[in-house]
C-alpha positions as a Markdown table, in Angstrom:
| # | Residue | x | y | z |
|---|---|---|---|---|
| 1 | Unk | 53.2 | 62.3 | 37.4 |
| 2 | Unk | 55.4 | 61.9 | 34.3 |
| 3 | Unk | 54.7 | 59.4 | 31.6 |
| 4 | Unk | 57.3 | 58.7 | 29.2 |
| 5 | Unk | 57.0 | 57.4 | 26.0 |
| 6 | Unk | 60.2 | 55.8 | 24.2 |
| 7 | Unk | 60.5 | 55.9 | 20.0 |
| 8 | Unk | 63.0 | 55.5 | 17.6 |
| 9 | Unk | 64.2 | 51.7 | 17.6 |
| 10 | Unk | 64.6 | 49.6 | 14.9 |
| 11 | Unk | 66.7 | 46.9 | 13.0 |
| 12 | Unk | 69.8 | 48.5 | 11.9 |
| 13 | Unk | 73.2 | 46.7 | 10.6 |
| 14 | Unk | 76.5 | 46.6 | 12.6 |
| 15 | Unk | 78.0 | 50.0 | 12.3 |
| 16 | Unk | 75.0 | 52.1 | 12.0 |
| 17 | Unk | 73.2 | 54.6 | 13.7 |
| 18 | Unk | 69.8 | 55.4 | 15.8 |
| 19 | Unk | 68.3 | 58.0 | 17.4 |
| 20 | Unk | 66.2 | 57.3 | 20.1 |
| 21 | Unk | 63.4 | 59.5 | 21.7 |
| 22 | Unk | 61.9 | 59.9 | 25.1 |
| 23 | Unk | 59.2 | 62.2 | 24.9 |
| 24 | Unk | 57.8 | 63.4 | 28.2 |
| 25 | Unk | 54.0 | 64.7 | 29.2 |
| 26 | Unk | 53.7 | 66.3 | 33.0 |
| 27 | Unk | 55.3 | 69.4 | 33.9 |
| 28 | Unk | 58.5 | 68.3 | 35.7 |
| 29 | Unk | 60.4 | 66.7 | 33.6 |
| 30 | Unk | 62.6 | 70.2 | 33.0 |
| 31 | Unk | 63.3 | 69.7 | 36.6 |
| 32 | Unk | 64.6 | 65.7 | 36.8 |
| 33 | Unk | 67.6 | 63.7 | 35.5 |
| 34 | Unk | 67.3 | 61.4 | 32.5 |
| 35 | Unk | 68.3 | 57.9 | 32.1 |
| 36 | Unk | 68.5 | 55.5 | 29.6 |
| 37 | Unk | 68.7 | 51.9 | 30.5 |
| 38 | Unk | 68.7 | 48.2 | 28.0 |
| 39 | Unk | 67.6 | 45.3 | 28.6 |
| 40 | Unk | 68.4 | 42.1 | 26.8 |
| 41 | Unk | 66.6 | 38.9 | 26.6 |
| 42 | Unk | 67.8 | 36.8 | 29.7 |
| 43 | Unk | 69.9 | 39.7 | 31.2 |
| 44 | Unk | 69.3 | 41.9 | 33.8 |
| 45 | Unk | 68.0 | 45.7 | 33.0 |
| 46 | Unk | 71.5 | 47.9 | 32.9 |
| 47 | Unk | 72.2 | 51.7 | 33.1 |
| 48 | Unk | 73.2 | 52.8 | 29.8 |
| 49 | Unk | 73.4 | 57.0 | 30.1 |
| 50 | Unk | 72.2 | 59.8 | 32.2 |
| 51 | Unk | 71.7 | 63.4 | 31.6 |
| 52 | Unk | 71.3 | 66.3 | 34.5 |
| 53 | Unk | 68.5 | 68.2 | 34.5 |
| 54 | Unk | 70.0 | 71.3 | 33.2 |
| 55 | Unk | 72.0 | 69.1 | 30.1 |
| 56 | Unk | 75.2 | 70.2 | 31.8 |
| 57 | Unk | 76.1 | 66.9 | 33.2 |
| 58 | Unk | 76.3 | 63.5 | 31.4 |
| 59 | Unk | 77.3 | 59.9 | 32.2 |
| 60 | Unk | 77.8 | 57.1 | 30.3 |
| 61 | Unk | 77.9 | 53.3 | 30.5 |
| 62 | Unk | 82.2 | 52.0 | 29.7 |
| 63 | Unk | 81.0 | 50.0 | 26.8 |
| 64 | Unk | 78.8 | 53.0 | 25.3 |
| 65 | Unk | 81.1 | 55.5 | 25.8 |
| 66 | Unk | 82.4 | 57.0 | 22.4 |
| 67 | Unk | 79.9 | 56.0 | 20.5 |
| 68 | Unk | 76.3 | 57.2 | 22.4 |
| 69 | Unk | 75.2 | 60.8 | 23.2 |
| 70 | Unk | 73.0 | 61.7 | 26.1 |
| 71 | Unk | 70.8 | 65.0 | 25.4 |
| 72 | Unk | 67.4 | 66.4 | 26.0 |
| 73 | Unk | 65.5 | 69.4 | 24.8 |
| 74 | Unk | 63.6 | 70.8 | 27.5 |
| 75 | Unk | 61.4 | 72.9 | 25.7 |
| 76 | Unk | 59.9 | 70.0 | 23.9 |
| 77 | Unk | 59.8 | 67.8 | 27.2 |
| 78 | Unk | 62.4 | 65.1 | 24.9 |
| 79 | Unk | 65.2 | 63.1 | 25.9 |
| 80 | Unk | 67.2 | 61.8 | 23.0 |
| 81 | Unk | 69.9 | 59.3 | 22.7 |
| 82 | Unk | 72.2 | 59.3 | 19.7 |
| 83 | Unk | 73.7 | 55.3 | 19.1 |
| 84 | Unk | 76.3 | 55.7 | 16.5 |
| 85 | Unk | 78.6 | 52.5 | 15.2 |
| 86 | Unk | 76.4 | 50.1 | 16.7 |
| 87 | Unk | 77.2 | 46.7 | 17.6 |
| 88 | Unk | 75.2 | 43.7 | 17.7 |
| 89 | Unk | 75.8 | 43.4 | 21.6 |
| 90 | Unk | 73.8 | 46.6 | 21.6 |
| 91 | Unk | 70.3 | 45.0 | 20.7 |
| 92 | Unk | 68.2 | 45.4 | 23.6 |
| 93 | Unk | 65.2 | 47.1 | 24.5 |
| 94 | Unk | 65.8 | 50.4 | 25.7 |
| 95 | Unk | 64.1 | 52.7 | 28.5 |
| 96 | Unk | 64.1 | 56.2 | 29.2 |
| 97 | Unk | 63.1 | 57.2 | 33.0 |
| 98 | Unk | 63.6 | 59.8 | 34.6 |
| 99 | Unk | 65.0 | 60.7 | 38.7 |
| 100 | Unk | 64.5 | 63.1 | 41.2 |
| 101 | Unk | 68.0 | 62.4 | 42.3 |
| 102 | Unk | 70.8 | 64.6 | 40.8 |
| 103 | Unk | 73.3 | 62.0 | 40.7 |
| 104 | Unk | 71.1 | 58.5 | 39.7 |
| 105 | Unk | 72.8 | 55.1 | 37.7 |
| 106 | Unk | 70.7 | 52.6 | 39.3 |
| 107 | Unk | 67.5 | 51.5 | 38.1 |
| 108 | Unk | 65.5 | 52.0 | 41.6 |
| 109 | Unk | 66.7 | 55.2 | 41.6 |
| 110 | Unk | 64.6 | 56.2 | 38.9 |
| 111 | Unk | 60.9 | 57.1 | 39.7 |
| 112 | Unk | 58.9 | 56.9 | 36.2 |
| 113 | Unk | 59.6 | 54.6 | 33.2 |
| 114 | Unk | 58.7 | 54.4 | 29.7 |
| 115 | Unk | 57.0 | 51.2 | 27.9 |
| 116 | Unk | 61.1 | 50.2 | 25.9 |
| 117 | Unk | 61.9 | 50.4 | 22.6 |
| 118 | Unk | 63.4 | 47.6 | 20.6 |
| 119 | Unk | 66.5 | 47.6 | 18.9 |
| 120 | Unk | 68.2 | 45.2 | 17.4 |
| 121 | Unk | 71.5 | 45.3 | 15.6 |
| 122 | Unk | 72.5 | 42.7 | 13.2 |
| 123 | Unk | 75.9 | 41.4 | 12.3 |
């Protein structure tokens, strides 16, 4: 059992930056991948980034790519992701979860999930 609590969001103004935190209680979480998935009011829940176990291997949605970093401390049991120049087409809530599957971009792939975070990004 993992439980995952998200942290972090916020209003911020176009152009700005967030860090957002998944922090993890269970002893397994060193051993999973990490994803972050948004969803917006009236759209459906998308992948946003993933992270391998190990931190070795990331992945990243097109429309994020550039501008978001994936990483996780395993020692802590935390997952971060770092939003830099953000856009208003960015406010969502966001969800960590995490996957036994190595290679995992789709929500049912992912076995625990986190309560969201909001954030909203104004213009």
């Amino acid at each position: 059992q993992v439980q995952l609590v998200e942290s972090g969001g916020g209003l911020v103004q176009a152009g700005g930056s967030l860090r957002l935190s998944c922090a993890a209680s269970g002893r397994t979480f060193s051993t999973k991948t990490m994803g972050w998935f948004r969803q917006a009011p009236g759209k459906e829940r998308e992948f946003v980034a993933r992270i391998s176990s190990s931190g070795l291997s990331t992945a990243y949605t097109n429309s994020v790519k550039g501008r978001f970093t994936i990483s996780r401390d395993n020692a802590k049991n935390t997952g971060y992701l770092q939003m830099n120049s953000l856009k208003p087409e960015d406010t969502a809530v966001y969800y960590c979860a995490v996957s036994s599957r190595v290679v995992a971009t789709i929500d049912w792939q992912y076995d625990y999930w986190g309560q969201g975070t909001q954030v909203t990004v104004s213009s």
